[in-house]
KOLSEVO-798096 format. One record per residue (C-alpha): chain; x, y, z; residue in one letter. Coordinates in Angstrom, 2 decimals. Layout:
N
atom mol->A u->X v->Y w->Z type->a .
...
END
This chain:
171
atom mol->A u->22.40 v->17.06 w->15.36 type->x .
atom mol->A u->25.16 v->14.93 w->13.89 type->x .
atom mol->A u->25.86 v->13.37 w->17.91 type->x .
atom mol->A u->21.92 v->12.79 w->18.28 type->x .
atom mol->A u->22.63 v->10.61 w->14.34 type->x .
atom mol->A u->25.79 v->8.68 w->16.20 type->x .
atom mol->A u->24.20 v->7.78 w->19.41 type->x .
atom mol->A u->21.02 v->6.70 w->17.05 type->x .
atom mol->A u->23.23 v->4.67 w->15.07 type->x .
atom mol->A u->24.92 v->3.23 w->17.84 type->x .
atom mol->A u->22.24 v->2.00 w->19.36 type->x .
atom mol->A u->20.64 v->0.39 w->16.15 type->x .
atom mol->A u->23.69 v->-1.58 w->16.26 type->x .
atom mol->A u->23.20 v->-2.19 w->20.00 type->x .
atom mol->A u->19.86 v->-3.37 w->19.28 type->x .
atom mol->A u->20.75 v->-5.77 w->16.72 type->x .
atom mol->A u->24.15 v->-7.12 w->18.14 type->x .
atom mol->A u->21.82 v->-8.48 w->20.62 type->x .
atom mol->A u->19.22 v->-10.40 w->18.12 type->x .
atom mol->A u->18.03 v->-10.13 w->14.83 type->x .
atom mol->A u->15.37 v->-7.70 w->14.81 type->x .
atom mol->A u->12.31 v->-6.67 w->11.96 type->x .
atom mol->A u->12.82 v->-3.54 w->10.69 type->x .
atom mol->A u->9.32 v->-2.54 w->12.50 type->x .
atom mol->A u->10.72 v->-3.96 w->15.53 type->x .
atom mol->A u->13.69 v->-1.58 w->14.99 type->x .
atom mol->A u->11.55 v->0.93 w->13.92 type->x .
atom mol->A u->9.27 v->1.39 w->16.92 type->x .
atom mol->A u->12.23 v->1.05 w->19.32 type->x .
atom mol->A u->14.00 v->4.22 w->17.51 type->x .
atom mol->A u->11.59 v->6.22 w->17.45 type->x .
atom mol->A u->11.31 v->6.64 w->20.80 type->x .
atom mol->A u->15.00 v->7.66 w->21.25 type->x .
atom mol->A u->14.88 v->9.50 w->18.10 type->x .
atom mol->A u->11.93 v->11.88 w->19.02 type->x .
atom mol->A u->13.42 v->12.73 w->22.57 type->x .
atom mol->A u->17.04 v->13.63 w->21.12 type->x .
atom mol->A u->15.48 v->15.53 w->17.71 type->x .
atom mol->A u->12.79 v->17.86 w->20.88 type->x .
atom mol->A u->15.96 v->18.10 w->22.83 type->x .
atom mol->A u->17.78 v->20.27 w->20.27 type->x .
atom mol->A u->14.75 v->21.97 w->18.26 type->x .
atom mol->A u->11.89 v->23.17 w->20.24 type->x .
atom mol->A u->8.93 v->24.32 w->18.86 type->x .
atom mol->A u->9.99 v->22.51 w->15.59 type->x .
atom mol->A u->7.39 v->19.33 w->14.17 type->x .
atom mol->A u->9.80 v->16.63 w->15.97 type->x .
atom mol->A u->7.90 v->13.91 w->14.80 type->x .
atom mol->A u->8.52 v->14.25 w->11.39 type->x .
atom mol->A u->12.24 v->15.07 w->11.42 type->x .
atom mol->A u->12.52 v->11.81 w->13.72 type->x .
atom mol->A u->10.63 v->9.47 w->11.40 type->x .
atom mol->A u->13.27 v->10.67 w->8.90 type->x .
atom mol->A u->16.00 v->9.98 w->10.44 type->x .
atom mol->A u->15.03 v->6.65 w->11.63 type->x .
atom mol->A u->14.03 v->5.88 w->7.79 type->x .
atom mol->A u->17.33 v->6.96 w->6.54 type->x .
atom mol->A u->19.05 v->4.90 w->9.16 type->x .
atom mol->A u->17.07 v->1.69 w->8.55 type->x .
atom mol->A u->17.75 v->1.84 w->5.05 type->x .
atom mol->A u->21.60 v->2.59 w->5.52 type->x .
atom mol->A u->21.67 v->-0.65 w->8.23 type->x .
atom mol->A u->19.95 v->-2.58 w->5.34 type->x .
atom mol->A u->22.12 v->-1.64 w->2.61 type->x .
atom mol->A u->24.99 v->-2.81 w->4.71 type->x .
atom mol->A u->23.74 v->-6.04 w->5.53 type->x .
atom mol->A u->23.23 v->-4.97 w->9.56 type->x .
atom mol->A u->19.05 v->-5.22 w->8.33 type->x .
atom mol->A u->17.79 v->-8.47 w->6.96 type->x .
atom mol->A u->14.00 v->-9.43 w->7.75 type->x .
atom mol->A u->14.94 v->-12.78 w->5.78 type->x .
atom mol->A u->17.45 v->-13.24 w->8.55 type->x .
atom mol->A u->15.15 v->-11.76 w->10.90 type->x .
atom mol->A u->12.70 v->-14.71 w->9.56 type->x .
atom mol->A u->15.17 v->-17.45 w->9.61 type->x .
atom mol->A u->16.05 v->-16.51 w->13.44 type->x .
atom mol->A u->12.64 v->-16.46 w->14.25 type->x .
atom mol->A u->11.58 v->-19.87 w->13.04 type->x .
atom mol->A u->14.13 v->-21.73 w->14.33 type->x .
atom mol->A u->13.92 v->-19.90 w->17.87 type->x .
atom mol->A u->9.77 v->-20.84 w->17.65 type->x .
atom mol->A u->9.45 v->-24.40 w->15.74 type->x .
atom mol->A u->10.12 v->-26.65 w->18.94 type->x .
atom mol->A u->6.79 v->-25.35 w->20.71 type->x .
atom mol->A u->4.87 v->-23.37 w->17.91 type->x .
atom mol->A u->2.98 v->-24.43 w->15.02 type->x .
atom mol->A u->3.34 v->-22.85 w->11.90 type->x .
atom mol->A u->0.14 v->-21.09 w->11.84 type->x .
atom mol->A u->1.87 v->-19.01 w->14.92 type->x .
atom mol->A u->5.03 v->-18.12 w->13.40 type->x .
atom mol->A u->3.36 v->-16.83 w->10.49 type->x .
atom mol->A u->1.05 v->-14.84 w->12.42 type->x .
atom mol->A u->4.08 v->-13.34 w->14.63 type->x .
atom mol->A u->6.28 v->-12.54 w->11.11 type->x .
atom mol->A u->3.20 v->-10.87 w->10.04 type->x .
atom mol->A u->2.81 v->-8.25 w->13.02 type->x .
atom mol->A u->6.60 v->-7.55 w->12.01 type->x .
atom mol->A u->5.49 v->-7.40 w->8.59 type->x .
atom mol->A u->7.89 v->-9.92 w->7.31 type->x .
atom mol->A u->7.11 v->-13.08 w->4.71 type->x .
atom mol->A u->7.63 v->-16.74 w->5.83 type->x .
atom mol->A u->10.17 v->-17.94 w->3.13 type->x .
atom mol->A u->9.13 v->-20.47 w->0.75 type->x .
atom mol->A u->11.28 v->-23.17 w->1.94 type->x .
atom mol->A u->11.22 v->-22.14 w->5.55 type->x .
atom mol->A u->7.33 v->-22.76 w->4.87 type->x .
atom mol->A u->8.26 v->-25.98 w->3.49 type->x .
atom mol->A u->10.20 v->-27.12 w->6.02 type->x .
atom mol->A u->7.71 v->-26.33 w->8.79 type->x .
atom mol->A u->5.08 v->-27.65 w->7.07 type->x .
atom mol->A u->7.16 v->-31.19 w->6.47 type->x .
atom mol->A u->7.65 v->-31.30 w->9.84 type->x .
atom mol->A u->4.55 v->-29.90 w->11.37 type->x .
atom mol->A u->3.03 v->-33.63 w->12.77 type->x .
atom mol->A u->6.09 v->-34.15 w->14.37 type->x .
atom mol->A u->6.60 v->-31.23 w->16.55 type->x .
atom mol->A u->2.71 v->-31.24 w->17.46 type->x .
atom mol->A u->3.63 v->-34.59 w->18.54 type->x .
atom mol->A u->6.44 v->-33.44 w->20.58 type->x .
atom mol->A u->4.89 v->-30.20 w->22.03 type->x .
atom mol->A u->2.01 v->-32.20 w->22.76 type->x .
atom mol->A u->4.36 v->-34.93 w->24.41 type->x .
atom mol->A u->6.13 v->-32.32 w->26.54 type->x .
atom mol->A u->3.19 v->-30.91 w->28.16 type->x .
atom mol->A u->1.16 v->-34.08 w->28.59 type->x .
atom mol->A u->2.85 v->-37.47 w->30.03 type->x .
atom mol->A u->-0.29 v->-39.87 w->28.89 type->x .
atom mol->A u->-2.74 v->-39.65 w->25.82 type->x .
atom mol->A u->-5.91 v->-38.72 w->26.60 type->x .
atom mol->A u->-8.35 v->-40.64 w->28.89 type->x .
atom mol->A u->-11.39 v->-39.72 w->28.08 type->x .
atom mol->A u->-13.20 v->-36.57 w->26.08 type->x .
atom mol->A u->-12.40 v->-33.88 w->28.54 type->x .
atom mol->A u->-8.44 v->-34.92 w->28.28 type->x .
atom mol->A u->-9.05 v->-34.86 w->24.48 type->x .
atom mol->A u->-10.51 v->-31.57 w->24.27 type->x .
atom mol->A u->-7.61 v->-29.93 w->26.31 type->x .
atom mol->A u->-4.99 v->-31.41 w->24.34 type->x .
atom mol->A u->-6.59 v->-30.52 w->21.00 type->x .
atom mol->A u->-7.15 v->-26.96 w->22.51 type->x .
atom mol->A u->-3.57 v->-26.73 w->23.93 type->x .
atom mol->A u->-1.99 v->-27.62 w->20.60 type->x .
atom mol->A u->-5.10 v->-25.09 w->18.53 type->x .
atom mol->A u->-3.50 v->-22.51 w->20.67 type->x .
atom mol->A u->0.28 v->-23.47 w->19.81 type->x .
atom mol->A u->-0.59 v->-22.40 w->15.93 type->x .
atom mol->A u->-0.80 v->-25.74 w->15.13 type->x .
atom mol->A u->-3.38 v->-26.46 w->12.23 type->x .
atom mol->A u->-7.35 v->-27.61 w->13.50 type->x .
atom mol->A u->-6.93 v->-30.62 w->10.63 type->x .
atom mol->A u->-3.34 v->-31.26 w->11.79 type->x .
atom mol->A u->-4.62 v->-31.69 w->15.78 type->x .
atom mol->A u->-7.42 v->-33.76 w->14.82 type->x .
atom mol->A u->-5.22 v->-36.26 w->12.77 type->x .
atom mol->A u->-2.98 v->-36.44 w->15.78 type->x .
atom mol->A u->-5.38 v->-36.65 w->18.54 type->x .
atom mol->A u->-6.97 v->-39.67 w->16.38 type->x .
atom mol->A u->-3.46 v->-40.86 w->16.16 type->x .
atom mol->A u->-2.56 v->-40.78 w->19.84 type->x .
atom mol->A u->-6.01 v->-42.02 w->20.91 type->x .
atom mol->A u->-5.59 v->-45.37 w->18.80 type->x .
atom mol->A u->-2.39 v->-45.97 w->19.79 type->x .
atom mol->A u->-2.89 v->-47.99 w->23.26 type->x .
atom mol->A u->-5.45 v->-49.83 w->21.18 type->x .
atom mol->A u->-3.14 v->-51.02 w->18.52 type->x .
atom mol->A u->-0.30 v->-51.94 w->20.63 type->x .
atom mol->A u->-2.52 v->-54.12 w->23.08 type->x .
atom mol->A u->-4.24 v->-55.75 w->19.76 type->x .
atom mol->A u->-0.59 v->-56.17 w->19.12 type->x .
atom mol->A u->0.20 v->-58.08 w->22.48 type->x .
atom mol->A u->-3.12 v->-60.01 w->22.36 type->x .
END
């Protein structure tokens, strides 16, 4: 039993040497290995249970160490998702790991949230809309990104005036 506990361990630490993960994340991807070593050496005994266990104590150990952090696990994630999601996205992703958007990560994404619907927006289309088909994809595109309904409409209106004002400009 105490080998099936190593080779857990060590590949918790795999896992997380590679990325930051949710301790969900890290959760549902022990299990699995847990359950097959724990039937391996006691059959006929309620595996499940005594894998779920094990896992649990683990998690907490890699936590208590520091290995575990969903604030890290946060912090990763935003930054790896704010050049082409909105923040209505990456909360919705932290949330199916069961992790909180800081405070001042929400800040932050929220300051900046015009801009990088701007940008994603910029990336995927070369010209501002032509005409209300156009308009509708964008807005749709950037709905889809997590980016806030109010937030796309104040931008589309944005991006729709802006040939207008430059030529009144050149005029």
């Amino acid at each position: 039993m105490q080998r099936a506990a190593r080779s857990l361990k060590s590949r918790a630490l795999q896992l997380l040497a590679q990325r930051d993960q949710s301790r969900v994340e890290l959760r549902t991807k022990l299990l699995r290995h847990a359950r097959a070593a724990v039937a391996a050496d006691a059959a006929g005994t309620d595996s499940g249970e005594q894998a779920l266990a094990e896992v649990e104590s683990l998690l907490d150990w890699l936590e208590a160490n520091g290995f575990l952090s969903d604030q890290r696990f946060a912090e990763s994630r935003v930054h790896a998702r704010q050049s082409r999601f909105g923040r209505l996205r990456i909360e919705s992703e932290l949330g199916r790991h069961r992790v909180e958007l800081p405070a001042e990560l929400a800040s932050a994404l929220a300051a900046s949230e015009l801009e990088r619907a701007a940008a994603v927006r910029a990336r995927r289309f070369a010209r501002p809309p032509a005409g209300p088909a156009e308009h509708a994809a964008q807005s749709r595109f950037l709905l889809a990104r997590g980016f806030a309904p109010e937030l796309v409409h104040r931008l589309m209106r944005s991006v729709g005036r802006a040939p207008v004002d430059v030529a009144a400009d050149e005029g």
